[in-house]
N, CA, C and O of each residue as an XYZ file, in Angstrom:
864
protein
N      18.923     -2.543     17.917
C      18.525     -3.949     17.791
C      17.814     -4.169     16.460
O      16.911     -3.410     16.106
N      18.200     -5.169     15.745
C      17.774     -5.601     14.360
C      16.338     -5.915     14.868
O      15.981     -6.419     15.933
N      15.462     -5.380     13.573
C      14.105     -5.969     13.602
C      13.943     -7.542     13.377
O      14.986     -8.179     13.526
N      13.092     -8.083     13.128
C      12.727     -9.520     13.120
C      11.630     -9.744     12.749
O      10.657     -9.763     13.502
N      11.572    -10.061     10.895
C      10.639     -9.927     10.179
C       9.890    -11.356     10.856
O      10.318    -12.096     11.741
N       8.806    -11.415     10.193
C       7.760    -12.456     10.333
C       6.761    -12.484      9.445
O       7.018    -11.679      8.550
N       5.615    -13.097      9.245
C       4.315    -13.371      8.201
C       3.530    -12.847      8.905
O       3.908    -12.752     10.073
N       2.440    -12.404      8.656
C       1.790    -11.579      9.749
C       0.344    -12.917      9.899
O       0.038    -13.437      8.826
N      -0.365    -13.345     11.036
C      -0.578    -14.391     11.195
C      -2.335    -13.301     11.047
O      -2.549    -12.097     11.185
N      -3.333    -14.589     10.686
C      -4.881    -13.987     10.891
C      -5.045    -13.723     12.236
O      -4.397    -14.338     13.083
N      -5.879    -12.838     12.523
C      -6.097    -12.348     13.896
C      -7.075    -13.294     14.437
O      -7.633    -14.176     13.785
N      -7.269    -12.994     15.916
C      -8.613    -13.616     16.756
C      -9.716    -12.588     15.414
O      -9.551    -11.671     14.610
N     -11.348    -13.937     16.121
C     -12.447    -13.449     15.387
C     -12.823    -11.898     15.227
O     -13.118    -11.259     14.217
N     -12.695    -11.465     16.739
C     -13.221    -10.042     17.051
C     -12.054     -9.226     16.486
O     -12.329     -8.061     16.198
N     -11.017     -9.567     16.314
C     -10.042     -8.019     15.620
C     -10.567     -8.561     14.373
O     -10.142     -7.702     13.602
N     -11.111     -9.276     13.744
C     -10.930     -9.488     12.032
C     -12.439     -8.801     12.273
O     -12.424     -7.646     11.848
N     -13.438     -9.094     12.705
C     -14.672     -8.442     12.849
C     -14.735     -6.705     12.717
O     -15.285     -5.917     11.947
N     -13.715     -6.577     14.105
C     -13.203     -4.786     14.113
C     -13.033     -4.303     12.736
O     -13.588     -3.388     12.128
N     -12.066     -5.200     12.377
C     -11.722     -4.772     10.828
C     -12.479     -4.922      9.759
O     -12.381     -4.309      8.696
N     -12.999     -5.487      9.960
C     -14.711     -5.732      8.814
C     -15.526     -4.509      9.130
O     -15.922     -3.866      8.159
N     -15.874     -4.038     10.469
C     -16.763     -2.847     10.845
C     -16.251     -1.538      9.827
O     -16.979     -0.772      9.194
N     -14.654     -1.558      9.900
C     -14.326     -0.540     10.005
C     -14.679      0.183      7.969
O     -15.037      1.229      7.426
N     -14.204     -1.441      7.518
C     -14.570     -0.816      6.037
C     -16.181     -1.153      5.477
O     -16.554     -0.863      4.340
N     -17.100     -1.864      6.577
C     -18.455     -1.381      7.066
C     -19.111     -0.226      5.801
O     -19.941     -0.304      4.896
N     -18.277      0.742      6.309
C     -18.771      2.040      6.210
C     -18.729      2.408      4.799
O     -18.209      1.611      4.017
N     -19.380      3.913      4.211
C     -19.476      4.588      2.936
C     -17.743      4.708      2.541
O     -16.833      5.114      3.263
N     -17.698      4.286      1.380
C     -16.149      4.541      0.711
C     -16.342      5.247     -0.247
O     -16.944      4.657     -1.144
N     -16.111      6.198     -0.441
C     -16.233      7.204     -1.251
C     -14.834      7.940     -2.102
O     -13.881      8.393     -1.468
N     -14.895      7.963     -3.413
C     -13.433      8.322     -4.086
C     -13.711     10.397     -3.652
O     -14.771     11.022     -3.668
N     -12.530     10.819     -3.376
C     -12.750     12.505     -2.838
C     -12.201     13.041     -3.999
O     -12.943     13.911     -4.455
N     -11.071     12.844     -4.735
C     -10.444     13.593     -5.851
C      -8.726     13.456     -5.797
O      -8.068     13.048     -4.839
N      -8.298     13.849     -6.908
C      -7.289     13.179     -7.579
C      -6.200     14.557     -7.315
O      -6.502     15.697     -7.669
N      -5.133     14.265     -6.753
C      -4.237     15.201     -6.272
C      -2.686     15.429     -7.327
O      -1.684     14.714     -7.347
N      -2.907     16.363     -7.918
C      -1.528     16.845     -8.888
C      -0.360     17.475     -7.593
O       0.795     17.069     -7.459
N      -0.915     18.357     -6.892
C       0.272     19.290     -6.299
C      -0.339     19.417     -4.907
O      -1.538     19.499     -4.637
N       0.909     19.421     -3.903
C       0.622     19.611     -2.733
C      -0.547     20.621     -2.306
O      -1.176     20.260     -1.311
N      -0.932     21.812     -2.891
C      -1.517     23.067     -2.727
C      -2.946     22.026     -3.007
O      -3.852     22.214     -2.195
N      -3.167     21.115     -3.926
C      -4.544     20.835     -4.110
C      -4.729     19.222     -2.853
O      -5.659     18.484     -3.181
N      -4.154     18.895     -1.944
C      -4.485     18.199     -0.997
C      -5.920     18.300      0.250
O      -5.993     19.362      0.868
N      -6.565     17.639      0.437
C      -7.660     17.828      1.877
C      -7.016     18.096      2.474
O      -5.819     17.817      2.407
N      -7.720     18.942      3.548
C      -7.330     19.075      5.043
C      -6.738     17.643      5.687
O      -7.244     16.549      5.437
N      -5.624     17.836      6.524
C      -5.209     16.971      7.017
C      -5.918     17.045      8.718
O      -5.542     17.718      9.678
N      -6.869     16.232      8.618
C      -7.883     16.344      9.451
C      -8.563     15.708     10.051
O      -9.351     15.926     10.972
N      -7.993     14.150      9.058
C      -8.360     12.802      9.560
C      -7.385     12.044      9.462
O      -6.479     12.497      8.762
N      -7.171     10.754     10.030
C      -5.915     10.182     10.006
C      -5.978      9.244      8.407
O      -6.962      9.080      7.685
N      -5.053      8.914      8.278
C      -5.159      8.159      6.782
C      -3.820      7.352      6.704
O      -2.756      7.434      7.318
N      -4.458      6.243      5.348
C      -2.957      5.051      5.519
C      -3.241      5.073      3.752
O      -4.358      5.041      3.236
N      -1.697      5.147      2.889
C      -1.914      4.935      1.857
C      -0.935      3.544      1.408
O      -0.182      2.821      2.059
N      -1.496      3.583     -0.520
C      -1.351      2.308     -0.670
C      -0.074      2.748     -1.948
O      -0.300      3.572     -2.835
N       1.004      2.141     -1.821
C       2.215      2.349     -2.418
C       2.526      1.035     -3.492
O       2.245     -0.050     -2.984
N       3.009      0.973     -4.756
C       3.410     -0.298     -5.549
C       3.838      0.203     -6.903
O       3.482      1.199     -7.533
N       4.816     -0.889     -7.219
C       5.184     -0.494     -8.917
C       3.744     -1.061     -9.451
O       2.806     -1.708     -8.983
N       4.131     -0.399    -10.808
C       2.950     -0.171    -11.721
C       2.296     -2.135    -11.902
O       2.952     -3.175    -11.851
N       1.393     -2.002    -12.028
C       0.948     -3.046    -12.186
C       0.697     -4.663    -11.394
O       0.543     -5.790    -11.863
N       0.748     -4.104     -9.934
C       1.312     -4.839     -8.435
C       0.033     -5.492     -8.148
O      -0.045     -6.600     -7.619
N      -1.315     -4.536     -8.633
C      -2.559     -5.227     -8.208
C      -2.680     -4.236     -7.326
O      -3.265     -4.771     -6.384
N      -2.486     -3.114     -7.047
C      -2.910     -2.052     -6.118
C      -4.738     -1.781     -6.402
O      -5.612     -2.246     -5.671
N      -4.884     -1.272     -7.133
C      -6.626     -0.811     -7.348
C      -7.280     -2.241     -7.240
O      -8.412     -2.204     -6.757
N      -6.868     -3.359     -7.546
C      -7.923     -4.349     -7.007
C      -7.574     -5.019     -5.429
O      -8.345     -5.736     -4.791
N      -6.054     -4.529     -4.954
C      -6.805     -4.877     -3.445
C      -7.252     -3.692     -2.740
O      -7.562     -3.924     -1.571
N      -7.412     -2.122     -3.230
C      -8.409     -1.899     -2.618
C      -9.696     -1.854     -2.906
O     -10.482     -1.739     -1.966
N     -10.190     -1.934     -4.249
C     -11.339     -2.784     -4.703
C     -11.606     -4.043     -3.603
O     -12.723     -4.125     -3.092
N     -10.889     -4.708     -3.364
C     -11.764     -5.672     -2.730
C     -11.322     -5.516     -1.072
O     -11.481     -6.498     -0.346
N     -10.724     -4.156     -0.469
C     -10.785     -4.518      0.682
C     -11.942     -3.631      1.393
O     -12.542     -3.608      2.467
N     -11.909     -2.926      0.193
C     -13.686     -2.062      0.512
C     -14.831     -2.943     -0.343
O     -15.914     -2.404     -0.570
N     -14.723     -3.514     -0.539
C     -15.989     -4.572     -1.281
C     -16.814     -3.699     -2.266
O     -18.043     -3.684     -2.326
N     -15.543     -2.625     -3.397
C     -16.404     -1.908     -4.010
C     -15.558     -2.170     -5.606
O     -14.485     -1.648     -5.905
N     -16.338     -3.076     -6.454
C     -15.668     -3.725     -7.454
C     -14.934     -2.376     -8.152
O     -13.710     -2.416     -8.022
N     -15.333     -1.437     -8.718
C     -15.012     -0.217     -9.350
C     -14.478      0.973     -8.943
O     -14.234      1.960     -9.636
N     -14.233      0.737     -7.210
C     -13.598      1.901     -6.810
C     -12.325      2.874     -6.979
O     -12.266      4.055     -6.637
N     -11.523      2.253     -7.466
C      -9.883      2.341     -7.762
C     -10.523      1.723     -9.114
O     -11.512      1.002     -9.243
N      -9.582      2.274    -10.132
C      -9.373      2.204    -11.262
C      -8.830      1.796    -11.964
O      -8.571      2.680    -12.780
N      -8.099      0.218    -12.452
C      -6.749     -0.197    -12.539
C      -6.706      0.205    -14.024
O      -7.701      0.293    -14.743
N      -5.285      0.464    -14.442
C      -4.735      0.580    -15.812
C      -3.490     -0.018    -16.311
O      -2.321      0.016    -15.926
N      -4.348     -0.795    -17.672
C      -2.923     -1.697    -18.048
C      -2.035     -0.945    -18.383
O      -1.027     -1.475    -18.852
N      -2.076      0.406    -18.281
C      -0.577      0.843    -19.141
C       0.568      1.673    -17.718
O       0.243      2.741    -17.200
N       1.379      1.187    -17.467
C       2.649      1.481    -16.227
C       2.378      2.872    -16.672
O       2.489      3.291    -17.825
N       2.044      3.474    -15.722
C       3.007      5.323    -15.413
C       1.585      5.642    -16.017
O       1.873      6.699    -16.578
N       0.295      5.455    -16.275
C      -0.949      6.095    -16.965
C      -1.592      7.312    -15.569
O      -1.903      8.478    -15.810
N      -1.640      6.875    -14.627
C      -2.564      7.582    -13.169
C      -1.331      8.279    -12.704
O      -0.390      7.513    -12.498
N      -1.109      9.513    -12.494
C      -0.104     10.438    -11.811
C      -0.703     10.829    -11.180
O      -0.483     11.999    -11.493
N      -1.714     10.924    -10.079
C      -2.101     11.671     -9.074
C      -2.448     10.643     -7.786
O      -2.658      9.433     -7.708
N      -2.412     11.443     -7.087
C      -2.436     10.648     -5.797
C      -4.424     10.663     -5.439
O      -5.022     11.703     -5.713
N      -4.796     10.100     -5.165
C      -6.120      9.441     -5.344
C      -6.947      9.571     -3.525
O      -6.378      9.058     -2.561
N      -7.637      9.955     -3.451
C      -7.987     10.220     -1.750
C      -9.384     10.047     -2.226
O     -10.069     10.737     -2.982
N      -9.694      8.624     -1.399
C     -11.054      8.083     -1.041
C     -11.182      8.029      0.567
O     -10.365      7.521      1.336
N     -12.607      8.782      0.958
C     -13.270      8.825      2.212
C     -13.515      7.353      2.482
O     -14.017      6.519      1.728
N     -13.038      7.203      3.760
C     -13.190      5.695      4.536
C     -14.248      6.598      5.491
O     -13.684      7.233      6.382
N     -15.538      6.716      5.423
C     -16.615      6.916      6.568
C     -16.810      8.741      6.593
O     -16.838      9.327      5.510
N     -16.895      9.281      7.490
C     -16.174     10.314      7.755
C     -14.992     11.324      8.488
O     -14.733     12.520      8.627
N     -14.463      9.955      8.856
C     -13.415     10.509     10.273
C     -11.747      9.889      9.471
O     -10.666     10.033     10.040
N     -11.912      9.202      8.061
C     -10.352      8.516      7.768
C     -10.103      8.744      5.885
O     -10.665      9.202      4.891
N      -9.480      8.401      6.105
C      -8.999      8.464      4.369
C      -7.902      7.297      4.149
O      -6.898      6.945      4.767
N      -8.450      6.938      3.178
C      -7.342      5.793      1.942
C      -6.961      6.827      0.743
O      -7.630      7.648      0.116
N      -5.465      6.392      0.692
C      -4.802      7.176     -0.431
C      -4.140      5.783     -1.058
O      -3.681      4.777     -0.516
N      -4.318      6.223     -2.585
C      -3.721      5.634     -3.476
C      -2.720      6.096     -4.612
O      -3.076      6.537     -5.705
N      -1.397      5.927     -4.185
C      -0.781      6.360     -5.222
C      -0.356      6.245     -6.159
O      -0.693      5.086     -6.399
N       0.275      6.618     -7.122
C       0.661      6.497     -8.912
C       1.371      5.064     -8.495
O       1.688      4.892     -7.318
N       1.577      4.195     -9.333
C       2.610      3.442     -9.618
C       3.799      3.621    -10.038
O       4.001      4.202    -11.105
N       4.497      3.290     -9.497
C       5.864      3.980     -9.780
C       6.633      2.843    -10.577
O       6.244      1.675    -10.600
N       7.907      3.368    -11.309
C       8.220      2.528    -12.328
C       7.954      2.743    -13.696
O       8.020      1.739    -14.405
N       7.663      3.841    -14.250
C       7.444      4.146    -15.767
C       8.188      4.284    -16.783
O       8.701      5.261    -17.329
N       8.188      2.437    -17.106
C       8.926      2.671    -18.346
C       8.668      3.409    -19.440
O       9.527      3.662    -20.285
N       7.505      3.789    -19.495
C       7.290      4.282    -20.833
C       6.916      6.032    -20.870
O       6.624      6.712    -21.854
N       7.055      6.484    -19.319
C       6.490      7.917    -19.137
C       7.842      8.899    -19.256
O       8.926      8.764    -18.690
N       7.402      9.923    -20.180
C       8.427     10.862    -20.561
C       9.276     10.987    -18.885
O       8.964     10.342    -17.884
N      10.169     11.807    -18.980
C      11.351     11.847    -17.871
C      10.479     12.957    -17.519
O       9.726     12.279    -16.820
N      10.048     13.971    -17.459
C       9.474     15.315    -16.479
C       8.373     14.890    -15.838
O       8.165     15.477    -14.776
N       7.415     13.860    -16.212
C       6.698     13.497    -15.857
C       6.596     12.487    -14.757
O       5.602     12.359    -14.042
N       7.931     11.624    -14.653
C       8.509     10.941    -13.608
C       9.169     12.087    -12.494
O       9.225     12.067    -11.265
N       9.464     12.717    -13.132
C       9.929     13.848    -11.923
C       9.370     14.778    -11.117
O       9.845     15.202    -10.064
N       8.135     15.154    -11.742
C       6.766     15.907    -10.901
C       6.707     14.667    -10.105
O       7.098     14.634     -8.938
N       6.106     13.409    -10.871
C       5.337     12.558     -9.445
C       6.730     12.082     -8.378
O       6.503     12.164     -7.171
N       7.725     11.738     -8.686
C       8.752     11.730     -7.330
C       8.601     12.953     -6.538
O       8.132     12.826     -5.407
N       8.982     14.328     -7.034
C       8.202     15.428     -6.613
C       7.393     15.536     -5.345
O       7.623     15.891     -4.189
N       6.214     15.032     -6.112
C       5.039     14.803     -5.157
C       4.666     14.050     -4.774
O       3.470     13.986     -4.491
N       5.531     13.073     -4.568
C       5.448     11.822     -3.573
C       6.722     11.854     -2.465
O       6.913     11.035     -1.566
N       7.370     12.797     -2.726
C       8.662     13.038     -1.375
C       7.458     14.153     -0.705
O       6.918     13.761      0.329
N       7.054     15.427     -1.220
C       6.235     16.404     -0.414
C       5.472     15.463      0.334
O       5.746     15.293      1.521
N       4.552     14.833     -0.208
C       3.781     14.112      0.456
C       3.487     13.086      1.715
O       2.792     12.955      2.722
N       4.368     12.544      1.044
C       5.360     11.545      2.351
C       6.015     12.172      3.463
O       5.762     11.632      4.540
N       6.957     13.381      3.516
C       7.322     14.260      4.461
C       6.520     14.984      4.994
O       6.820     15.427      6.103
N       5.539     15.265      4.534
C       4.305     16.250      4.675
C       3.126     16.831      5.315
O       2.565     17.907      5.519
N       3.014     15.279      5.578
C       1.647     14.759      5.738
C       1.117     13.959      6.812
O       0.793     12.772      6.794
N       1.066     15.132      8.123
C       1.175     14.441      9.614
C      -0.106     13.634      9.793
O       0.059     12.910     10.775
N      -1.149     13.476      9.332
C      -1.731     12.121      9.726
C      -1.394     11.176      8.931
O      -2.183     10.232      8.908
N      -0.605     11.113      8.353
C      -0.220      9.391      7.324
C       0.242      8.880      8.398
O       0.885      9.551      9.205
N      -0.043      7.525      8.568
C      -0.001      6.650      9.608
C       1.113      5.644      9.446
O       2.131      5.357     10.077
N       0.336      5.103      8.023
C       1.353      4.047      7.609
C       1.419      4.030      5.983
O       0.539      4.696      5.438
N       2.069      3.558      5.385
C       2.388      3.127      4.037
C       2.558      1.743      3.890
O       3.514      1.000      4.109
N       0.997      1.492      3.314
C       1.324     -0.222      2.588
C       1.952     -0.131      1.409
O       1.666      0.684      0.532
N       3.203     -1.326      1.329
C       3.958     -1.488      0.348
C       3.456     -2.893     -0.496
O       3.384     -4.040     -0.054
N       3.192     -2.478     -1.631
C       3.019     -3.693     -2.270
C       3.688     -4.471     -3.129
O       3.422     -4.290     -4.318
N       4.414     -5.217     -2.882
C       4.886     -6.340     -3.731
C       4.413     -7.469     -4.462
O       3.789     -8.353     -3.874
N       4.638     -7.528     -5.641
C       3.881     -8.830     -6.655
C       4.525    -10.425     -5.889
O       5.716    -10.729     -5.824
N       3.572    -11.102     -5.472
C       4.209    -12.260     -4.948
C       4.922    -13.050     -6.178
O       5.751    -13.938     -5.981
N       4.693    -12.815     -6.889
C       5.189    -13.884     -7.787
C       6.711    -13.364     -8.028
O       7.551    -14.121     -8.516
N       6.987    -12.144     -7.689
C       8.195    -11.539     -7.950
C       9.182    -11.468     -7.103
O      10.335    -11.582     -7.521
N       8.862    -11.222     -5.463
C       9.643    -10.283     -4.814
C       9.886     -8.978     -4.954
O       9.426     -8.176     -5.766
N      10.714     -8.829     -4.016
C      11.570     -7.162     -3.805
C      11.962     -7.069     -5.733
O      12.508     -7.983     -6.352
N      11.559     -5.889     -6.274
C      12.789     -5.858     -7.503
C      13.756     -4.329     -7.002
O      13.579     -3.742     -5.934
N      14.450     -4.051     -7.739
C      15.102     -2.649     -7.047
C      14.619     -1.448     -7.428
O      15.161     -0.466     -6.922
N      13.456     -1.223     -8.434
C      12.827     -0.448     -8.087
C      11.901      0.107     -6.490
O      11.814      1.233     -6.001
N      11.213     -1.479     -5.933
C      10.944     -1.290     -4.228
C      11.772     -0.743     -3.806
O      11.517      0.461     -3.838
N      13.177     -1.053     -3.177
C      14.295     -0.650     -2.747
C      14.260      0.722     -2.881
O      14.299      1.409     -1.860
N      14.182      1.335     -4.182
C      14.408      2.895     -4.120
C      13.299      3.479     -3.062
O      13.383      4.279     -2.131
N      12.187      2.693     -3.643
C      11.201      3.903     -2.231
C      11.272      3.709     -0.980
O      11.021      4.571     -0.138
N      11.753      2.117     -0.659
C      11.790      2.309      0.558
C      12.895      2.798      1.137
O      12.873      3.006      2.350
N      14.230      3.110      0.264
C      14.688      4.082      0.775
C      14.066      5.486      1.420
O      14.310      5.975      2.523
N      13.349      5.883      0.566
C      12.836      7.120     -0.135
C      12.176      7.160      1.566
O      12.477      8.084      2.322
N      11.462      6.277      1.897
C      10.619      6.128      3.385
C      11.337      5.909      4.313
O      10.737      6.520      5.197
N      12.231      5.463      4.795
C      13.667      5.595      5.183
C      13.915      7.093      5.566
O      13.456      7.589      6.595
N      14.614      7.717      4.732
C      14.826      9.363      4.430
C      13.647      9.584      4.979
O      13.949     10.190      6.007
N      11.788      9.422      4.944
C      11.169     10.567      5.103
C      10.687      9.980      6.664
O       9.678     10.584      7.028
N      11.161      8.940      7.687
C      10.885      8.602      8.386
C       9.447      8.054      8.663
O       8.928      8.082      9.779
N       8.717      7.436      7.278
C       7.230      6.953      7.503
C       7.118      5.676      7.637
O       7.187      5.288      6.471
N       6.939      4.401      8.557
C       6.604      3.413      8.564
C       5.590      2.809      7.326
O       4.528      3.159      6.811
N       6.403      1.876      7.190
C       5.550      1.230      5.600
C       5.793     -0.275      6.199
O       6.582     -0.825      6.968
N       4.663     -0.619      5.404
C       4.389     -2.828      5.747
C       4.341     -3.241      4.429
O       4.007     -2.471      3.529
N       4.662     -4.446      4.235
C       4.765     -4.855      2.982
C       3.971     -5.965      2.814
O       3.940     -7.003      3.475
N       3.279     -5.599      1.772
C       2.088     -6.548      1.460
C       2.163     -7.250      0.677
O       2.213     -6.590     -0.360
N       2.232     -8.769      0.351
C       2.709     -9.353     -0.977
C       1.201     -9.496     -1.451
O       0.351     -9.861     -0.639
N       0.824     -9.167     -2.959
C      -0.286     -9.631     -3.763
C       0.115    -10.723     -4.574
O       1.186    -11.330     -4.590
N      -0.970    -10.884     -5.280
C      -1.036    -12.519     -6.321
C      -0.553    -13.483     -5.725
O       0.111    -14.312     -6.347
N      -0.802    -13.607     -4.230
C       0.161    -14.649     -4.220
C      -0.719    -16.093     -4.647
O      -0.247    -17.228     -4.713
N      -1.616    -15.827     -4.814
C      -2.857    -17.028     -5.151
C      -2.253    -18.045     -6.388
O      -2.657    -19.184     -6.623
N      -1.143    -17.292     -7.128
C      -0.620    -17.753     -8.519
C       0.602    -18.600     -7.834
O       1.168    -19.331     -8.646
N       1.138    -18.649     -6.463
C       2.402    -19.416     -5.897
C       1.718    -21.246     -5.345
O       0.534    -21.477     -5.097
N       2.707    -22.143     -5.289
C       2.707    -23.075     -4.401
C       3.352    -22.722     -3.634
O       4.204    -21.887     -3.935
N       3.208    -23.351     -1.848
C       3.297    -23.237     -0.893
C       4.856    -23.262     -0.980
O       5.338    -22.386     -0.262
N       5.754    -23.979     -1.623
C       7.018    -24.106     -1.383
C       7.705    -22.874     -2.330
O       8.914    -22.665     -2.225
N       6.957    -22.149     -3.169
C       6.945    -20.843     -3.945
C       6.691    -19.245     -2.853
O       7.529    -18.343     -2.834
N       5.655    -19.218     -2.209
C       5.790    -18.726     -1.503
C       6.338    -17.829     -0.304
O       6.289    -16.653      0.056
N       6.934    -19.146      0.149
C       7.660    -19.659      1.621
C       8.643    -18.858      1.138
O       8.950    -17.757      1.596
N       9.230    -19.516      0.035
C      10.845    -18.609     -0.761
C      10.333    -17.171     -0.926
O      10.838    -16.352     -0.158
N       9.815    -16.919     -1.417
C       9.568    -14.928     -1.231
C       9.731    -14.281     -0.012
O      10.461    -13.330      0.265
N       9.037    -14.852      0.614
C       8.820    -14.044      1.665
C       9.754    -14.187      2.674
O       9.719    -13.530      3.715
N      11.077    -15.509      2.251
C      11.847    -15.262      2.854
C      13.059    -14.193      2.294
O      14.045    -13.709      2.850
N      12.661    -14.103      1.318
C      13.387    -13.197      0.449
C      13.237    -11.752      0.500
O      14.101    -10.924      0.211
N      11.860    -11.501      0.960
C      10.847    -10.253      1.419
C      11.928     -9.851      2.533
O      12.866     -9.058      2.447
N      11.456    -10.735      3.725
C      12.272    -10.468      5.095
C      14.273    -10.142      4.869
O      14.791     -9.267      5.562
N      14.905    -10.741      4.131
C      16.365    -10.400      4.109
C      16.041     -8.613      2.968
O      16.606     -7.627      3.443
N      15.265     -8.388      1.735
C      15.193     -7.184      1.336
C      15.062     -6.137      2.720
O      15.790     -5.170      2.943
N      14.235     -6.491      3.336
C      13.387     -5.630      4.519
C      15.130     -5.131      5.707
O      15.636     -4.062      6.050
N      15.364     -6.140      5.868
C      16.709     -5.649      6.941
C      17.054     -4.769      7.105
O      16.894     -4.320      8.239
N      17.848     -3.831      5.954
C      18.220     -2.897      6.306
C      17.303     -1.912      6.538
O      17.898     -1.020      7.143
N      16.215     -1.629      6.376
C      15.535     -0.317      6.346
C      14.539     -0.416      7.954
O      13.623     -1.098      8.413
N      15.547      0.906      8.437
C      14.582      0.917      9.699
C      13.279      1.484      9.923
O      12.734      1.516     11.026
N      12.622      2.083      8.482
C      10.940      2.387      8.643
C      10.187      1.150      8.314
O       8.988      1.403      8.436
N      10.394     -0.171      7.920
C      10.100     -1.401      7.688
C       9.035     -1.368      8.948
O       9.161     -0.778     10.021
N       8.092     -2.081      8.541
C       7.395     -2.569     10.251
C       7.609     -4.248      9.812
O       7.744     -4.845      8.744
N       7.570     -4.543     10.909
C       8.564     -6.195     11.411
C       7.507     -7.167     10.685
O       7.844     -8.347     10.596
N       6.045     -6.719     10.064
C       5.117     -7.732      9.257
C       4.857     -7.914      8.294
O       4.684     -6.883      7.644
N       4.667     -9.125      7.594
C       4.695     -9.049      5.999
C       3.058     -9.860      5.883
O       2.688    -10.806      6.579
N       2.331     -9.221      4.886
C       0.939     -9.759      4.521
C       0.652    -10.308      3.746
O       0.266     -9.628      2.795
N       0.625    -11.415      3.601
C       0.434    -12.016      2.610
C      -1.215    -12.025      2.594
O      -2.061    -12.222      3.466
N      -1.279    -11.650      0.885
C      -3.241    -11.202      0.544
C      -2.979    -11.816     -1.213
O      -1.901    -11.819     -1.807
N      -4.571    -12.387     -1.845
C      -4.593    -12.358     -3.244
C      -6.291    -11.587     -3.206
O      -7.291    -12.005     -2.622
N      -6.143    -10.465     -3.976
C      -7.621    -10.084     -4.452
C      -8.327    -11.370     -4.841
O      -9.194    -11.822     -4.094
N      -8.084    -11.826     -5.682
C      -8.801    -12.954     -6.211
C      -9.593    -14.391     -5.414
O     -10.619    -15.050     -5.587
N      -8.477    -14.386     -4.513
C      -9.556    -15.662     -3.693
C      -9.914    -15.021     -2.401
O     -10.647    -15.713     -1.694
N      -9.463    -13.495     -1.775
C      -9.618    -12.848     -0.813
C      -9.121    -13.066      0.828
O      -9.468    -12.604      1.915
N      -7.798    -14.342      0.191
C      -6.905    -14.205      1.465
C      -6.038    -13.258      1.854
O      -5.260    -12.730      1.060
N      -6.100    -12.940      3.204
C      -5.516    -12.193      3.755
C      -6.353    -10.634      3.478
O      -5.537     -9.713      3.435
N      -7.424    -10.304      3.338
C      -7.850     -9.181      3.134
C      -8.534     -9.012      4.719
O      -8.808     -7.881      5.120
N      -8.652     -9.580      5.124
C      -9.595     -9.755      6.481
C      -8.163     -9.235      7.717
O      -8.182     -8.366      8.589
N      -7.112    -10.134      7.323
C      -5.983     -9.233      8.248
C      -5.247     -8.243      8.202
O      -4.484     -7.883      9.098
N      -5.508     -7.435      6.582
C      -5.262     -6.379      6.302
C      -5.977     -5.477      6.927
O      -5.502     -4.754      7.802
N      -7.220     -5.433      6.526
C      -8.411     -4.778      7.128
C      -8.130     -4.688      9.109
O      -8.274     -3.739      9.879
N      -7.842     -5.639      9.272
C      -7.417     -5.750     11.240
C      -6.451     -4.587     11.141
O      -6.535     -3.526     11.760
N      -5.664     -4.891     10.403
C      -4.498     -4.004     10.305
C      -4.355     -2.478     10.595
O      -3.748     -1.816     11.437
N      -5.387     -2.130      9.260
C      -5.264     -0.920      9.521
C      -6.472     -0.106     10.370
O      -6.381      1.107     10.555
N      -7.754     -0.995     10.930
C      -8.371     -0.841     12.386
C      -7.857     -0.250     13.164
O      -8.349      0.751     13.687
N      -6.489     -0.833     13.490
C      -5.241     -0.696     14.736
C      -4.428      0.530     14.135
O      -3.721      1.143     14.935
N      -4.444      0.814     13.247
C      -4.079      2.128     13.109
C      -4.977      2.869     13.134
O      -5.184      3.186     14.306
N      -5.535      3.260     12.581
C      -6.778      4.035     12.553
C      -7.850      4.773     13.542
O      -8.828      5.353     13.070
């Protein structure tokens, strides 16, 4: 049976609350991962954050931990190759990974981090979920497509999160994300919700946060 995308709607008070408790807590950056051999114990459950280069990844988790400097953003595509593991409390972990898409990064260097982002993804029995991030102003481009193949193949549920969308009108919008939902079809690790969030005015960070509560 075909899935049946949708917008993912704000929660009742008390799940958005849950989800406020949950990033509550000490967020702490743990260290920057080159090769499977240098990973934490897989010991706590964890949800990471997936996007081409320049999607707005480090500022929505900058602002979904309310820690302006936590994640690191860089104007230059393909600059951060390591996969990034910040303590959510002491019982969870947020991972942040490279941006993918480097136009400008030598070819071996694109090939370690695919590398170590298939190990990882196959790998890595508490990953829960994979947020996918998409630039609202853009849509799906076919670089997305490749990974979510890529998640597809490694059987990991991923959600797709549109950012910036703060830069759309409502009738701008509406069109993405219907555009979001027909990209999404074929891939059966898709989960059936799409999030619409902008760092900047801090919509949708409150049902993100619910979000991954319920995983967690």
């Amino acid at each position: 049976m075909k899935a049946v995308f949708t917008r993912a709607e704000t929660p009742e008070p008390s799940t958005l609350e849950r989800g406020r408790q949950l990033f509550a807590v000490s967020v702490d950056f743990l260290k920057g991962v080159v090769a499977m051999d240098g990973m934490p114990p897989a010991d706590r459950l964890e949800v990471c954050f997936a996007g081409r280069s320049n999607v707005g990844k480090s500022t929505l988790i900058n602002a979904l931990t309310g820690r302006k400097t936590l994640a690191r953003a860089s104007n230059t595509p393909g600059r951060t190759q390591e996969i990034n593991f910040f303590t959510l409390g002491d019982t969870r972990y947020l991972v942040d990974l490279p941006g993918y898409g480097f136009a400008k990064a030598p070819k071996p260097v694109v090939e370690k981090w695919q590398a170590l982002l298939k190990a990882y993804l196959s790998g890595r029995p508490t990953l829960r979920r994979v947020f996918l991030l998409v630039d609202g102003r853009h849509g799906v481009k076919p670089v997305d497509t490749e990974i979510m193949d890529l998640l597809d193949r490694s059987a990991v549920t991923f959600q797709v999160v549109l950012t910036k969308t703060d830069k759309l009108k409502t009738a701008e919008l509406d069109r993405i994300v219907e555009g979001v939902k027909t990209a999404l079809s074929p891939h059966p690790a898709a989960y059936p919700e799409i999030i619409v969030t902008s760092s900047e005015t801090g919509y949708g960070i409150g049902t993100l946060r619910s979000v991954i509560a319920d995983i967690v």
